[in-house]
Every structure is written in C-alpha cells, then in structure tokens.
BAGU-600281 format. One line per 8 residues: number of its first residue (from 1); their letters; for each residue x, y, z of N, C-alpha, C. Coordinates in Angstrom, 3 decimals. Example, Ala and Ser with C-alpha at 12.3 -4.5 7.8 and 13.67 -1.06 7.14 Angstrom:
<sites>
1> as> 13.190 -5.690 7.800 12.300 -4.500 7.800 13.200 -3.300 7.800; 12.850 -2.250 7.080 13.670 -1.060 7.140 12.900 0.030 7.870
</sites>
This chain:
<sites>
1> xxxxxxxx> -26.476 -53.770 -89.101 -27.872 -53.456 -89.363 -28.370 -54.216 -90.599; -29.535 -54.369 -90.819 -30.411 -55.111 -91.692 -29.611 -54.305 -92.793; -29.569 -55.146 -94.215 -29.144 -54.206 -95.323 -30.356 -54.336 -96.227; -29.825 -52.996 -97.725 -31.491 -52.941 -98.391 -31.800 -53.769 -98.797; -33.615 -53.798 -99.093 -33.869 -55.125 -99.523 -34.239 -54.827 -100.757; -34.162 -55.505 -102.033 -34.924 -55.037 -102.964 -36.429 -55.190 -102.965; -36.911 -54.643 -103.826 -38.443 -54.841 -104.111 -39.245 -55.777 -104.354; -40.053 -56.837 -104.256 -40.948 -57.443 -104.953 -42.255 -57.621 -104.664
9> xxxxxxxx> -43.226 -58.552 -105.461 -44.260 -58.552 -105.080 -44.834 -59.199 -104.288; -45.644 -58.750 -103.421 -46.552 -59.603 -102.058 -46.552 -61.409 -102.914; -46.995 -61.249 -104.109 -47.526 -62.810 -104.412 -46.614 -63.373 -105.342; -45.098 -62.498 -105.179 -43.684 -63.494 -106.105 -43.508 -64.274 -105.237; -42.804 -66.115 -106.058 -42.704 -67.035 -105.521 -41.252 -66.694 -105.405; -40.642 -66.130 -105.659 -38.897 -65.971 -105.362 -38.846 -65.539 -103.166; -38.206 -66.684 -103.077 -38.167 -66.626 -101.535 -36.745 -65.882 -100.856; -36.920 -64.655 -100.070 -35.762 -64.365 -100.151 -35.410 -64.306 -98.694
17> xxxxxxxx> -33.952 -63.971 -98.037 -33.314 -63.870 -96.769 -33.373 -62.511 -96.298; -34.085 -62.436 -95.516 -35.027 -60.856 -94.932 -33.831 -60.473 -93.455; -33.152 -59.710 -93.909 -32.074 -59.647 -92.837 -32.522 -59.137 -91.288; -31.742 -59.928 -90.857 -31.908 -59.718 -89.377 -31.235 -59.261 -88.317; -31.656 -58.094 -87.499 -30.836 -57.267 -86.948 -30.419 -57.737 -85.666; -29.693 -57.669 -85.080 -29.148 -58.559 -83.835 -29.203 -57.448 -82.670; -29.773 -58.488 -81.334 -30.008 -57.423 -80.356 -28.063 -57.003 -79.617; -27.313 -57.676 -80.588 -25.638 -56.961 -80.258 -25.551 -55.292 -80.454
25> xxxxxxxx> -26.888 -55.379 -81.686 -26.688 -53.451 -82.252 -27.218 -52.649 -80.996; -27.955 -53.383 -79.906 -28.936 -51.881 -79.172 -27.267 -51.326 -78.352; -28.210 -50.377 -78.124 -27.367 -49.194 -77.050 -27.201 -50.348 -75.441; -26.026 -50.258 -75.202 -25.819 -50.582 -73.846 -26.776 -50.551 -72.626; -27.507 -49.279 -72.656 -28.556 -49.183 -71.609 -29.593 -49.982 -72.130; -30.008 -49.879 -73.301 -31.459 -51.328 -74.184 -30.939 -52.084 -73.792; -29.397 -52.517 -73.997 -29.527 -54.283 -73.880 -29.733 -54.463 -72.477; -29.423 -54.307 -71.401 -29.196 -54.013 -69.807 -30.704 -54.352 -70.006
33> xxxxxxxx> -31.615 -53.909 -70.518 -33.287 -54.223 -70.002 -33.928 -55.417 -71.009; -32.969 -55.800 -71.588 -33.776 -57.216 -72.237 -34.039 -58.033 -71.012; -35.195 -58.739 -72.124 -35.756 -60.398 -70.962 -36.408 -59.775 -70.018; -37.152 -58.949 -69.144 -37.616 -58.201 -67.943 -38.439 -57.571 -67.817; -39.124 -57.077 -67.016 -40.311 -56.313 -66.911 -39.608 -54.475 -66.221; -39.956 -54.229 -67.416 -39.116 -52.774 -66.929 -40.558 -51.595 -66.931; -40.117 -50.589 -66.036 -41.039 -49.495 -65.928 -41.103 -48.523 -66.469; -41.386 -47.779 -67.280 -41.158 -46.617 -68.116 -41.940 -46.243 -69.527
41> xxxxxxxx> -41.612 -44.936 -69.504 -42.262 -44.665 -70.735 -41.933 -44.970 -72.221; -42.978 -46.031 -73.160 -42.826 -46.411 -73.684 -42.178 -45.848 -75.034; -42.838 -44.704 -75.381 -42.786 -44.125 -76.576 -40.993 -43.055 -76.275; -40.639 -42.818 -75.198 -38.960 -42.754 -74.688 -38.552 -44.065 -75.180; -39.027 -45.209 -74.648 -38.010 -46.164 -75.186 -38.059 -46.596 -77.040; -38.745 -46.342 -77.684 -38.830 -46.303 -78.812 -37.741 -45.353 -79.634; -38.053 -44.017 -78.739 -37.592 -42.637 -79.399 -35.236 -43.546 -79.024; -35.161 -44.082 -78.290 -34.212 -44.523 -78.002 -33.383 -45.774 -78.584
49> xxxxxxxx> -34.487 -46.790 -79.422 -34.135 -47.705 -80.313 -33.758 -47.226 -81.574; -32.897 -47.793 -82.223 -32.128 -47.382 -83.374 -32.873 -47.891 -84.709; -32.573 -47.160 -85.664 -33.866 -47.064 -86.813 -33.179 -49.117 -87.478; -34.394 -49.126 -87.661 -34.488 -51.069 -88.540 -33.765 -52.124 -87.520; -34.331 -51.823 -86.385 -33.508 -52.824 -85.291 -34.545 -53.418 -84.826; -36.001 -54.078 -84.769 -36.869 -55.213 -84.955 -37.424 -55.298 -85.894; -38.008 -56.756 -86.164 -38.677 -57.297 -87.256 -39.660 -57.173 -86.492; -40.296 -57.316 -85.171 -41.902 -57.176 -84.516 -42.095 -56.255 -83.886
57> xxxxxxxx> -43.241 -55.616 -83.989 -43.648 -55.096 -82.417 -44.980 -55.281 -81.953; -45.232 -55.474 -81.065 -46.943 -55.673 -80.301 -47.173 -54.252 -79.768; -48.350 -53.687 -80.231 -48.717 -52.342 -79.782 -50.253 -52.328 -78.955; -49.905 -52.069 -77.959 -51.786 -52.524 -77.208 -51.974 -50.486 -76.726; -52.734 -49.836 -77.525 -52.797 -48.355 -76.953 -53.571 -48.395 -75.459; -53.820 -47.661 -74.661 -54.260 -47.563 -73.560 -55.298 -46.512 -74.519; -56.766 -47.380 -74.120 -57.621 -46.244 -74.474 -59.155 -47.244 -74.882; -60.239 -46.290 -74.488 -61.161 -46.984 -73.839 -62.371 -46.899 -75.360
65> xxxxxxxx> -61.808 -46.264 -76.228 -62.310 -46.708 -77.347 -64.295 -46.626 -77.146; -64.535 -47.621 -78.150 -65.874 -48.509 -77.290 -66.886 -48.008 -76.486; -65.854 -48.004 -75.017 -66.565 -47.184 -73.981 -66.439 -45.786 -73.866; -66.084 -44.996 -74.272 -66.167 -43.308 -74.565 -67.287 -43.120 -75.501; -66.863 -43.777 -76.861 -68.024 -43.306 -78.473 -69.005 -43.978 -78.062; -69.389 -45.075 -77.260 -70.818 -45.596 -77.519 -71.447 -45.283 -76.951; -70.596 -44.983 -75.131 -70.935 -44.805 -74.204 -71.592 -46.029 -73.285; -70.989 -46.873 -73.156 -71.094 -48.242 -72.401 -70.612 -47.724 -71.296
73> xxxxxxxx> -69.961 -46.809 -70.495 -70.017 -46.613 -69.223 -69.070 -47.572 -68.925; -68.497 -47.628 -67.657 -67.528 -48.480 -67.216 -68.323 -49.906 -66.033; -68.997 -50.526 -66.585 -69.698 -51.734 -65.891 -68.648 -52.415 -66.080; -68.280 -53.298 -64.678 -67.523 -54.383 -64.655 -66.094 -53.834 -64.332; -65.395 -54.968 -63.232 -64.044 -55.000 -62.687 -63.323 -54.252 -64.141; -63.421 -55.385 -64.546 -62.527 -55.251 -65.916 -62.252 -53.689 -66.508; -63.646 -53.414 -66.598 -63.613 -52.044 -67.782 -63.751 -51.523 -66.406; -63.490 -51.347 -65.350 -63.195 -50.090 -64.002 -61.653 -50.240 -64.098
81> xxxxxxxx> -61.232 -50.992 -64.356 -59.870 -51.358 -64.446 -59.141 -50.546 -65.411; -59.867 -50.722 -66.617 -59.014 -50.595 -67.932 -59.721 -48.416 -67.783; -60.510 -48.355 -67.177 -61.025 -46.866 -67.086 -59.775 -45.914 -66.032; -59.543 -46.554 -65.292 -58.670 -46.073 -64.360 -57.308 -45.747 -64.700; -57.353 -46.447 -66.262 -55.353 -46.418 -66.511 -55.409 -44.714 -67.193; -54.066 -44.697 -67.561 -53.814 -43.455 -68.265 -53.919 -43.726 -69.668; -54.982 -43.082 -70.495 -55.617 -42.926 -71.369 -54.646 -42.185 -72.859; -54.183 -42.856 -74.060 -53.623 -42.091 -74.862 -54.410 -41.622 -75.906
89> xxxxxxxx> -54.140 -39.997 -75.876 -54.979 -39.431 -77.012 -54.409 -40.115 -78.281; -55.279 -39.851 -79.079 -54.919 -40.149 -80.838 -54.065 -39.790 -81.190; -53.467 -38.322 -80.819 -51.902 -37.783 -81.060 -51.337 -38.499 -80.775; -51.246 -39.177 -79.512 -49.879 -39.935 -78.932 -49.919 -41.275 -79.578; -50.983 -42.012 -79.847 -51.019 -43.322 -80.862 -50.301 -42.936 -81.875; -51.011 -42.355 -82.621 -50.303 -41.639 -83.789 -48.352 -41.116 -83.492; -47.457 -40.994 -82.289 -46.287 -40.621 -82.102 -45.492 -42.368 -82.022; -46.391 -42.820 -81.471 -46.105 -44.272 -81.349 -45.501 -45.076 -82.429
97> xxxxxxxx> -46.857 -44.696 -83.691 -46.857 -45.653 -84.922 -45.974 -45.185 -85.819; -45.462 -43.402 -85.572 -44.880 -43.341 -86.163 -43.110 -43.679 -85.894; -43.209 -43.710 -84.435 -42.080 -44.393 -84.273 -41.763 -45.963 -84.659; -42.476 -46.543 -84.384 -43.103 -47.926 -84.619 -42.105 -48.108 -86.193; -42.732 -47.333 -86.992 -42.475 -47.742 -88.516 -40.713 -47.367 -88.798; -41.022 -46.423 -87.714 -39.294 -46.076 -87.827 -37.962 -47.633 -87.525; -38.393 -47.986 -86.469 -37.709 -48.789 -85.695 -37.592 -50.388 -86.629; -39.044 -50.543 -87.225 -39.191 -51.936 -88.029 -37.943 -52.017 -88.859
105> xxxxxxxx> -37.506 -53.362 -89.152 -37.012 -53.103 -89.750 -38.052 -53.362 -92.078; -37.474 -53.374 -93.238 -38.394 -53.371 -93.851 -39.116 -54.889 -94.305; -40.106 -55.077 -93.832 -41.021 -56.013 -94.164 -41.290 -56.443 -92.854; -41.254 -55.729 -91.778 -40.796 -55.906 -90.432 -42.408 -55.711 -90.112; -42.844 -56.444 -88.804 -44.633 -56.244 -88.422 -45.335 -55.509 -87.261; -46.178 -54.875 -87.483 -46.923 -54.477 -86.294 -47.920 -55.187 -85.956; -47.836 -55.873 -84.492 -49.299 -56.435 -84.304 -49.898 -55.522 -83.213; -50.678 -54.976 -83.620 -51.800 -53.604 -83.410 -52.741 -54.352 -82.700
113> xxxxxxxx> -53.442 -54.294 -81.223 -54.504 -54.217 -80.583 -55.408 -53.406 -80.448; -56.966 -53.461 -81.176 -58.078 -52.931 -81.498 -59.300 -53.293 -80.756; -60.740 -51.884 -80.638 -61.249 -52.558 -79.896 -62.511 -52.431 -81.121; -63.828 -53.119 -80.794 -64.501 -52.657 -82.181 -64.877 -51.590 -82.721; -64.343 -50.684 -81.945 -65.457 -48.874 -82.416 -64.087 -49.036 -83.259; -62.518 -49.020 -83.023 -61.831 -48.525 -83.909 -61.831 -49.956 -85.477; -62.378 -50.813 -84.865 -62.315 -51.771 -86.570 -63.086 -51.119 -86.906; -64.252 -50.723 -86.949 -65.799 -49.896 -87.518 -65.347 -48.527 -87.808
121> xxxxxxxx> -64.603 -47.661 -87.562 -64.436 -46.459 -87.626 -62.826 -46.322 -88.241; -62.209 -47.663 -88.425 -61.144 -47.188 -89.071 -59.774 -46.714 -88.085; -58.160 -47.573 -88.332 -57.210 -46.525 -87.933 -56.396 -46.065 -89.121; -56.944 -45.539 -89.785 -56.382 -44.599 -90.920 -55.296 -43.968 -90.427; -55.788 -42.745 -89.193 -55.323 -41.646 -89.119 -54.002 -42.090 -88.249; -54.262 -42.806 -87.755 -52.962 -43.558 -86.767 -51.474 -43.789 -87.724; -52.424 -44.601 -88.763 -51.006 -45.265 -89.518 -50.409 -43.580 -90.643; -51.525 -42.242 -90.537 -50.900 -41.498 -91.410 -49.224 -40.827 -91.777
129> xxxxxxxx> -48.693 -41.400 -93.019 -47.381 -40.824 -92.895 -46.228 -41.048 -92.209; -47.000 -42.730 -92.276 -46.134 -43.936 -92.075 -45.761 -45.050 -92.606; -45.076 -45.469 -92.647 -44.121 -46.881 -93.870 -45.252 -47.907 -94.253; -46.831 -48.364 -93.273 -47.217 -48.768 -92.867 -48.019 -49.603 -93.501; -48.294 -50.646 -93.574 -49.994 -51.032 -93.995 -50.749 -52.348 -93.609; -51.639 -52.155 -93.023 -52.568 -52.909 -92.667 -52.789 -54.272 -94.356; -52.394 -55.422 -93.705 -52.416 -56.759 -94.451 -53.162 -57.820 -94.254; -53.597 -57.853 -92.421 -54.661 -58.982 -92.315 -55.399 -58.381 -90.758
137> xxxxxxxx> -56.358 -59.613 -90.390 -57.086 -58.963 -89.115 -57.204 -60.262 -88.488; -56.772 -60.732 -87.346 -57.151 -61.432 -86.134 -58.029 -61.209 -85.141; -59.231 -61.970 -85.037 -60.317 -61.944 -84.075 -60.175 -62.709 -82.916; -59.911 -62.176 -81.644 -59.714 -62.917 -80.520 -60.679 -63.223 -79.640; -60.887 -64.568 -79.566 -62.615 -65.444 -79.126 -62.277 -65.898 -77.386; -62.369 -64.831 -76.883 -62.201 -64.588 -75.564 -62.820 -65.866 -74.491; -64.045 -66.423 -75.067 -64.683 -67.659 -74.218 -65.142 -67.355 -73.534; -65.536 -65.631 -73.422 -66.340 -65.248 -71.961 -67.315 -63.784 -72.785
145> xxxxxxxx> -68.074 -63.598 -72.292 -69.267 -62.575 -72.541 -68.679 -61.332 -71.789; -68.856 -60.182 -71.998 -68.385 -58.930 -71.399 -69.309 -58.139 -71.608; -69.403 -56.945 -71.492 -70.918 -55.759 -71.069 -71.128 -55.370 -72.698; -72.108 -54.297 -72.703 -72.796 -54.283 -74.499 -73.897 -53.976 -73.913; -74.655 -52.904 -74.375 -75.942 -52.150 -74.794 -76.965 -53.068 -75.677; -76.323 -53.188 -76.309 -76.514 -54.010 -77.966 -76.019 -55.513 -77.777; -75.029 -56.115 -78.309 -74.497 -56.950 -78.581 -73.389 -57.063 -77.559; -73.255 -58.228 -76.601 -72.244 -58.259 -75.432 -70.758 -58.562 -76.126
153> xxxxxxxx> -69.972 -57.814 -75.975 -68.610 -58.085 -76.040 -67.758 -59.607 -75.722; -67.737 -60.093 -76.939 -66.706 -61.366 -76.555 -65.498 -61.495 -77.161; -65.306 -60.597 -78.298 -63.975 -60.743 -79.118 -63.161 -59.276 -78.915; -62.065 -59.519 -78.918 -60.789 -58.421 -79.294 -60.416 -58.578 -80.833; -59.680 -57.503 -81.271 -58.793 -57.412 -82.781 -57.849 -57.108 -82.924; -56.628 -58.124 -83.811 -55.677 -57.660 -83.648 -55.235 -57.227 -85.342; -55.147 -56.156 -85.449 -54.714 -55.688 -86.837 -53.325 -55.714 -87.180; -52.739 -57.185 -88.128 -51.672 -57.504 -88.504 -51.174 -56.210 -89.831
161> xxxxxxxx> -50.091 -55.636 -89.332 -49.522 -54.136 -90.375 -48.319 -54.282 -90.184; -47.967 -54.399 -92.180 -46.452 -54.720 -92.196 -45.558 -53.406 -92.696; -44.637 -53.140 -92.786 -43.997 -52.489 -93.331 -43.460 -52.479 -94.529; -43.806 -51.415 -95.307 -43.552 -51.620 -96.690 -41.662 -51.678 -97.257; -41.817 -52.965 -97.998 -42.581 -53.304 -98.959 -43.418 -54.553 -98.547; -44.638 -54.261 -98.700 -45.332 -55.427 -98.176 -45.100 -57.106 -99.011; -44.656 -58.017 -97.684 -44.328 -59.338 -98.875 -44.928 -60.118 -98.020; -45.298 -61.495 -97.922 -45.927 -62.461 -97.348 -44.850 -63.890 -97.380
169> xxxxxxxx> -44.487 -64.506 -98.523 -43.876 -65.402 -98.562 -42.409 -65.454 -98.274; -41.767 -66.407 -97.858 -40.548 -65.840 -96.850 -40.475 -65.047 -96.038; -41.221 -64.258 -95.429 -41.041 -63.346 -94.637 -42.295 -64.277 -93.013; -43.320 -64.459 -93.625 -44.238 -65.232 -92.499 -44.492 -66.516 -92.647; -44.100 -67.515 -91.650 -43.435 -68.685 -92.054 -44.384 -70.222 -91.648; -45.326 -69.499 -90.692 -46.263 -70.375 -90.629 -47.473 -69.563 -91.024; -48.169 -70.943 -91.022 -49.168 -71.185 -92.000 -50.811 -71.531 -91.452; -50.685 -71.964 -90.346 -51.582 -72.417 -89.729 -52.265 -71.802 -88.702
177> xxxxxxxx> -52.436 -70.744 -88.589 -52.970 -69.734 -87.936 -54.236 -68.919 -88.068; -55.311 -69.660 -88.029 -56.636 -68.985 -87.885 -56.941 -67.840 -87.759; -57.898 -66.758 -88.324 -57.940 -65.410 -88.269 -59.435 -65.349 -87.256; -59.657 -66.592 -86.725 -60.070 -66.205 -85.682 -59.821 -67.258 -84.464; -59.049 -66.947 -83.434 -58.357 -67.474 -82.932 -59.419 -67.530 -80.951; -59.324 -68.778 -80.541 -60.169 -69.201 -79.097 -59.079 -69.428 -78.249; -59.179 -68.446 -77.604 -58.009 -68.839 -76.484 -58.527 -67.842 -75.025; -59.433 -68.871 -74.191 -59.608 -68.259 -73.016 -58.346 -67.988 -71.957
185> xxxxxxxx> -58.369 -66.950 -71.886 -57.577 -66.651 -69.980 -57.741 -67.337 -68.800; -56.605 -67.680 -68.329 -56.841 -68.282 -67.021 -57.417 -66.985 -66.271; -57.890 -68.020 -65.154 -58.274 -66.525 -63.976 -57.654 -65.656 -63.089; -55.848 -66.098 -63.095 -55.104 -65.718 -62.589 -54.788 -64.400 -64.054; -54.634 -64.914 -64.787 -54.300 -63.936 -66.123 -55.109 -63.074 -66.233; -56.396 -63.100 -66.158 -57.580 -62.316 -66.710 -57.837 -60.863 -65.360; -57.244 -61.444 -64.437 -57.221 -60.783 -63.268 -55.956 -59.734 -62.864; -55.003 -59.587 -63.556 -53.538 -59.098 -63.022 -53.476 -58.071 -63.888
193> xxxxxxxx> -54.394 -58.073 -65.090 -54.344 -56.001 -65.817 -55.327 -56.292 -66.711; -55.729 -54.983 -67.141 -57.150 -55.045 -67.778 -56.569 -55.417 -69.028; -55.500 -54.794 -69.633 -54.721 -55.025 -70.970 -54.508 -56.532 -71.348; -54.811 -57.580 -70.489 -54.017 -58.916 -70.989 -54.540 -59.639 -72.027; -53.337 -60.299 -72.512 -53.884 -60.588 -74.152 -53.408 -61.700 -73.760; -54.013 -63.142 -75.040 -53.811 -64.209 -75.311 -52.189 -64.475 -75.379; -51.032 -65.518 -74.407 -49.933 -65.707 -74.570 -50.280 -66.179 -75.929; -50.976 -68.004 -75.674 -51.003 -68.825 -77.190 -50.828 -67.719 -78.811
201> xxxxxxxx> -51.738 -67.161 -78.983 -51.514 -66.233 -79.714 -50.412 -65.621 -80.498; -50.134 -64.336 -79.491 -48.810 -64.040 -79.497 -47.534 -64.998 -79.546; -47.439 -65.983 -79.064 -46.361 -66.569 -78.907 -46.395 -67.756 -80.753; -47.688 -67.882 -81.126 -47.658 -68.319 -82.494 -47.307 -67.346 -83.924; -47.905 -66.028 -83.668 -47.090 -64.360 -84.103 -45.720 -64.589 -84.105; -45.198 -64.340 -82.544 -43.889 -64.406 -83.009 -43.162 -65.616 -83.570; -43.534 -66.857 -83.560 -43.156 -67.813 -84.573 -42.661 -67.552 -85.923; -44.333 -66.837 -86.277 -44.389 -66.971 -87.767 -43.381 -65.498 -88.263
209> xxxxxxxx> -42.897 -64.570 -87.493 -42.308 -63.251 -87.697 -41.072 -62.915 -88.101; -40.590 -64.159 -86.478 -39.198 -63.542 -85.969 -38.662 -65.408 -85.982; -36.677 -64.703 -86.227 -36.560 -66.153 -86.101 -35.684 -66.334 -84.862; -35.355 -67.521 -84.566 -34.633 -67.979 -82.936 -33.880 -66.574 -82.664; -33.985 -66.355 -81.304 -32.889 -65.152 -80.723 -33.613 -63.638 -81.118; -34.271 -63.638 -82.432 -34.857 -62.506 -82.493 -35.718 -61.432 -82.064; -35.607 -60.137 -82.132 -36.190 -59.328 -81.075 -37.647 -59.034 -81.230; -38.155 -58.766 -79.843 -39.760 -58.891 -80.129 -39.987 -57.843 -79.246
217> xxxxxxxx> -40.224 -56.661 -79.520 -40.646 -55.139 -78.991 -42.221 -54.735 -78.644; -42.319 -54.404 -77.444 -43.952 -53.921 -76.980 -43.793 -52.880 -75.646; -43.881 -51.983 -76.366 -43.589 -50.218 -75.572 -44.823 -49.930 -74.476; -46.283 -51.287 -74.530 -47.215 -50.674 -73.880 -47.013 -52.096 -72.657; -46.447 -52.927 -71.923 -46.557 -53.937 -71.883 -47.248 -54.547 -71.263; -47.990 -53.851 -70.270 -49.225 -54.218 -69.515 -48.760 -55.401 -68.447; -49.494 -56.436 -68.861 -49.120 -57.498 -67.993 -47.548 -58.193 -68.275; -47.209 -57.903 -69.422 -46.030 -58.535 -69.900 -46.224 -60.173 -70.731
225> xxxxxxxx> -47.061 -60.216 -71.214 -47.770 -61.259 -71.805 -46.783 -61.377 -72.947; -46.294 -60.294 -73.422 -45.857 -60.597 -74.884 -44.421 -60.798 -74.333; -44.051 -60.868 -73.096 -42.499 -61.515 -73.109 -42.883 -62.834 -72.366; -43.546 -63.120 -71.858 -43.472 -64.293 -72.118 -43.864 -65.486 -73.282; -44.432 -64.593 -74.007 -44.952 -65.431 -75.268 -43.328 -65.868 -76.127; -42.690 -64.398 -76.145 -41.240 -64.277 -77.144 -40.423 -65.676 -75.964; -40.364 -65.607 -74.438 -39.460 -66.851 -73.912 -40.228 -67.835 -74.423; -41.068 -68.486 -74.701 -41.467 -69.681 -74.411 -41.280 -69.752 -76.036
233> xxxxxxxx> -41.113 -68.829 -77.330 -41.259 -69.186 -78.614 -38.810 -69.274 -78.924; -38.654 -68.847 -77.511 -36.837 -68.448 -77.535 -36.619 -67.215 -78.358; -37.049 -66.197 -77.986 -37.098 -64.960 -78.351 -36.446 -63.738 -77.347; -35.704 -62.982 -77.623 -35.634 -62.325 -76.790 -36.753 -60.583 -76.889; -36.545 -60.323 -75.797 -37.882 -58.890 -75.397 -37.314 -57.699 -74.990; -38.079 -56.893 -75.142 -37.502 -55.155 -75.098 -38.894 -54.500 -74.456; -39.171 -54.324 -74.164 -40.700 -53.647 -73.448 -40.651 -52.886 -72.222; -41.399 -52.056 -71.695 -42.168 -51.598 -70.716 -43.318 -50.856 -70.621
241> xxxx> -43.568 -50.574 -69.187 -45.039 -49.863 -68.887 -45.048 -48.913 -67.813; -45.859 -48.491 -68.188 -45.739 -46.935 -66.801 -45.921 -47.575 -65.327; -46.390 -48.800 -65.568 -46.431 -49.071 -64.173 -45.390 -50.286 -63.670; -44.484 -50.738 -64.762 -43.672 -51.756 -64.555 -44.069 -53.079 -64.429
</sites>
C-alpha cells in the first residue's frame, strides 16, 4: 500500500515520489473485473475496494440537476434519456464521496461531473466530512446547443477535487490543459447514453494523475468512456453501472 506522505505546501518547489498503489493489492474478485465493462452497483464496488488503493476516480452522479430546480422539463432525446435513468438522491452522492475519499489514495483526485444548477448552488454538502477539496474547474465546450428557458445549454463541468493534503507540483504532471476544454462527440458517442463524456479529455486527466499501469476508478460508468480513455492513455480500469 501507498506509505505516509509527509506534509507540504500546494506551492513548495520540493518535488516528491507520491506512492503508488498497485492493482496486485485488489481482492481477487476486483482484479477478475479489471479492463471491462462490468454491471453492478457502484457504490458496493467502492464499499469493496481497499482504503488508498487509487490515485483517480471519475464520478458522473445520475441526476437531473438543472432539469428538476429550474424546471426545463425533459425536451429532447437526450434529456428523455438522461430522465429515464435511476436518479441518486443527495444522500447517496454524498455515500459515494464519502467513499470516494476513503479509497484515494493521499493527494489522490476526484474528477466530479457537474451540471450548472450544482456549479451555481454549490457541492458543499456532498464533499461534507470528507478528506476532500475542490482545487480547479473544467468547462466542457460540447460544440452543440441543447434546451434552456434562458440561455441554451452548451457546456458541462467538471470539478477537479483532490485529497488532502492538497499539492499540485509533482503530483499533476502536465501542464497543458485548458480549463475550458472543445471536444465535440461523435454521433455514434453522443447517441449510446445520456451520461457520455469527452474520451480526449479524460484520457488527458488521466495523463496528468496517474502513471503507466495505474488505476483509474469510475463506480457510475455509463457508457464506459472513462475506460477507454485509461486504455488508450495504458491505464488500467475498475468501473461499473447498473446497466453494464
């Protein structure tokens, strides 16, 4: 297992070796489901990973956000799509993150999927009484217009939250990564779950996170976007979804 790390500050230039936990530590039945698209409940497979055994995880909640508080109604394939899934209350986000922080290992990341009612309104209560903290924000420039009362929907958010002790240097390794990031969906992609997120993206995340061989965890996995982002960056994956 990762050993302790000492303390320092987000903006010390002392660069240090952020240990890394090897997917040799999971339980026999975890390793059996690396690399794959497995079916199941996510927050079980969490409760089942062993405490400081990833440096990442991608968290996308099922939940319609947006369209409940504003009341945008469900116009469009898409949001009939994303209306139809099984919906997690705030409790269960909140069981997630707190597993989440458990599992990181320390300085280890959450990349959190947001929709705008929760950037505007805050996930405080999510991260409460957890290792946790929100460090940066990624805006995802979708290339396509979506429904809005007001202002039509074109961007997603992804709220970058590290685990304390929060450090930046040595720990995130590239550099070149825009905090607002253009990466349209193919139409085969945009079409196969309402949840799908940017591979490019993700697969530049786990770059900057995790290093060769290292594990890259996402308990909600939807389309499975984030394992293929971890193969194509040589990463290995741990994930599933209620619907497989």
């Amino acid at each position: 297992m990762v050993a302790a790390l000492k303390r320092s500050s987000v903006y010390s230039n002392e660069r240090i070796d952020v240990g890394v936990p090897s997917v040799s530590d999971l339980p026999p039945d975890l390793a059996a489901q690396l690399d794959q698209r497995n079916q199941g409940n996510g927050l079980e497979l969490l409760f089942r990973l062993p405490n400081e055994s990833t440096s990442l995880v991608f968290f996308d909640p099922e939940y319609r956000g947006v369209l409940d508080h504003q009341g945008y109604g469900n116009e469009g394939e898409r949001q009939k799509g994303r209306a139809a899934l099984d919906q997690m209350t705030s409790e269960v986000i909140h069981q997630f993150i707190g597993q989440i922080g458990r599992v990181l290992t320390p300085r280890g990341h959450l990349m959190l999927w947001v929709d705008k009612f929760h950037v505007a309104e805050g996930i405080t209560p999510w991260l409460q009484g957890s290792p946790l903290k929100v460090v940066d924000m990624i805006t995802w420039d979708k290339g396509r217009i979506g429904m809005g009362y007001r202002t039509r929907r074109r961007c997603e958010y992804l709220m970058v939250i590290q685990k304390l002790p929060v450090r930046a240097k040595g720990v995130w390794t590239l550099h070149n990564i825009p905090d607002v990031w253009a990466e349209k969906l193919t139409k085969d992609a945009a079409g196969s779950h309402a949840h799908t997120k940017p591979v490019g993206l993700q697969a530049q995340l786990i770059a900057a996170t995790t290093p060769p061989e290292g594990l890259v965890v996402d308990p909600a996995a939807g389309s499975f976007s984030v394992m293929k982002a971890a193969h194509e960056m040589g990463r290995r994956f741990l994930g599933c979804d209620l619907r497989g």
